[in-house]
C-alpha positions as CSV (number, residue, x, y, z in Angstrom):
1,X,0.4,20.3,15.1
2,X,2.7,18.2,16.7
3,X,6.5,18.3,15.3
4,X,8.2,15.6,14.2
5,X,10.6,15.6,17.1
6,X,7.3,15.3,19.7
7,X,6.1,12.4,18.2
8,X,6.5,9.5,20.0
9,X,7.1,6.3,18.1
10,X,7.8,2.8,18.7
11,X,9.1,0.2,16.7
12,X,8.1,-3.6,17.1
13,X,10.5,-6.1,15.5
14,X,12.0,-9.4,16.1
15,X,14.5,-8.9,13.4
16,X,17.4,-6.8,14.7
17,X,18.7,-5.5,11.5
18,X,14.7,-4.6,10.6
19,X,14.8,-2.3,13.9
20,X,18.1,-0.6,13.4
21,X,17.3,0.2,10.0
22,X,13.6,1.8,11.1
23,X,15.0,3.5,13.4
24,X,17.7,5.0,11.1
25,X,15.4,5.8,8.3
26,X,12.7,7.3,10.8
27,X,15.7,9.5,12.7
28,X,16.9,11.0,9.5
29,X,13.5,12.2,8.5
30,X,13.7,14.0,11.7
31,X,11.7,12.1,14.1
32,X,13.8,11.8,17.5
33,X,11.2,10.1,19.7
34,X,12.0,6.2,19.1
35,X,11.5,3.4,21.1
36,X,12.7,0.0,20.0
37,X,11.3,-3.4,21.3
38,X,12.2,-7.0,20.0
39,X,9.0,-8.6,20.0
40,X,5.1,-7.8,21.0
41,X,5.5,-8.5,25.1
42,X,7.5,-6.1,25.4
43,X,5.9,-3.4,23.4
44,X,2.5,-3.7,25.0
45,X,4.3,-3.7,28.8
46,X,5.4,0.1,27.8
47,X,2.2,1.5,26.6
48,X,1.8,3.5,29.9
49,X,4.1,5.9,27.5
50,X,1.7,6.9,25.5
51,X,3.0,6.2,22.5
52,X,1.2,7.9,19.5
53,X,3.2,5.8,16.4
54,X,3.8,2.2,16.3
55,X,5.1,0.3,13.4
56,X,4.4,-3.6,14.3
57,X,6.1,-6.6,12.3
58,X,3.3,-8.7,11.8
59,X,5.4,-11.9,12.6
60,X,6.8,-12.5,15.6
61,X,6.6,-14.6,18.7
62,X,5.2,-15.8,21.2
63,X,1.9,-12.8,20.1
64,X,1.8,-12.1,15.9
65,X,1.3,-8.7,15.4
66,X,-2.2,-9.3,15.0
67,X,-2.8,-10.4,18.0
68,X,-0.1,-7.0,19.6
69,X,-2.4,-5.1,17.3
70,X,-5.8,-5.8,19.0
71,X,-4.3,-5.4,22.7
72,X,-3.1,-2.3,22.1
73,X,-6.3,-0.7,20.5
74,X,-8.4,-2.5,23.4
75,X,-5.4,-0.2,25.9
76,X,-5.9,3.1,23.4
77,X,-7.6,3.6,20.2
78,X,-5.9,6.9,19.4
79,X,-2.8,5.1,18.5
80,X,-1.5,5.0,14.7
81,X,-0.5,1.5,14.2
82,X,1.4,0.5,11.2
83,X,1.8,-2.9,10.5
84,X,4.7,-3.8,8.7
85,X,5.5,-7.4,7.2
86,X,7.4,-10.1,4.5
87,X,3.7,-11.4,4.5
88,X,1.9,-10.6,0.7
89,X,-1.2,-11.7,2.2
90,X,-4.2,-10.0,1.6
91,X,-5.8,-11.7,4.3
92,X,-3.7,-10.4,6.7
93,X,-3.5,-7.1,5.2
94,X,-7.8,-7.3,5.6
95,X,-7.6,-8.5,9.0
96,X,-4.8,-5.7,9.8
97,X,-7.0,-2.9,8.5
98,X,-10.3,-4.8,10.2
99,X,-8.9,-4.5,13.5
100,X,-7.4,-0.9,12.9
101,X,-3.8,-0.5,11.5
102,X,-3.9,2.7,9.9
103,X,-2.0,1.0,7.0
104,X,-0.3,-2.0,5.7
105,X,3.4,-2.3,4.2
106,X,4.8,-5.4,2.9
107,X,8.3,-5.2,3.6
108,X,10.9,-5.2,0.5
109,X,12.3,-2.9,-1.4
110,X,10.2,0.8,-0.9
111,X,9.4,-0.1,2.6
112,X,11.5,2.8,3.3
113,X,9.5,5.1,1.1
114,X,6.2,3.5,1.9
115,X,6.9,4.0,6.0
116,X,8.3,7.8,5.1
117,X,4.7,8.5,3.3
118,X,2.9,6.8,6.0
119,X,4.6,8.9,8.4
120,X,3.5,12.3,6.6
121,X,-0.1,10.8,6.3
122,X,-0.7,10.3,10.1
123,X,1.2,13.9,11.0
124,X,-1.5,15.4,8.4
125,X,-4.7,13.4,10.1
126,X,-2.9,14.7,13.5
127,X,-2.9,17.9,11.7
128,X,-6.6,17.9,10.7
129,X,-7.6,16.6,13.8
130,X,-6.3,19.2,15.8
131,X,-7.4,22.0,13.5
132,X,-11.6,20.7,14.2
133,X,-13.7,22.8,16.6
134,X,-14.1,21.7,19.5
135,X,-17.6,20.1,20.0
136,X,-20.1,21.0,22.8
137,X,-18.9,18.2,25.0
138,X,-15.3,19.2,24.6
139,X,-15.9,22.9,25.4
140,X,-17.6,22.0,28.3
141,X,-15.0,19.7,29.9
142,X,-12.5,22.3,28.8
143,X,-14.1,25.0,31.1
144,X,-15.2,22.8,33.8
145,X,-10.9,22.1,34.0
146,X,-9.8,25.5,33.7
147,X,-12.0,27.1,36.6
């Protein structure tokens, strides 16, 4: 399982005292991979990095995060996206989930609790994930790059 510390996350917000605080929250649970951007652009110009976390504010200009959110699963699938937002819509929640946030968190007062939780959920699916045997496909291509 990855650690904490290999985990590569990003944070998406146009607010700057939304970021800081993220980002403060997420280093004192341990995390020390954090990459901050101020709005969507710029988020989805870095995704060469691989990132394996992202926590997206939903609004934000000139892209919402709905529209960060589908760009970045059409670039990889495999990344946890967490969308994060003053919005208590549950359309938007719907559509969040529809086009593949791994969760939803209206922003207030247990956001901090809510994106801590969150954060334990994906390492256990990473967890589980990594803990599967490998399938005939993958044993194959695993053989074919180790001779």
């Amino acid at each position: 399982m990855k650690a904490k510390d290999e985990l590569s996350i990003f944070i998406v917000d146009d607010d700057p005292f939304c970021r800081s605080l993220y980002e403060q929250h997420i280093l004192n649970l341990g995390y020390g991979n954090i990459t901050l951007f101020s709005d969507g652009q710029d988020c989805l110009n870095q995704l060469i990095e691989q990132p394996d976390i992202i926590l997206l504010d939903y609004r934000m200009e000139p892209l919402d995060g709905l529209d960060v959110l589908r760009k970045i699963k059409r670039f990889n699938p495999n990344i946890y996206l967490v969308i994060i937002s003053g919005q208590d819509d549950v359309q938007v929640a719907v559509n969040a989930l529809k086009y593949g946030a791994f969760d939803y968190i209206i922003k207030g007062e247990n956001d901090l609790d809510k994106i801590e939780a969150v954060l334990k959920k994906i390492q256990g699916v990473i967890s589980l994930l990594q803990q599967r045997p490998q399938g005939k496909l993958q044993k194959f291509l695993s053989f074919l790059t180790a001779a």
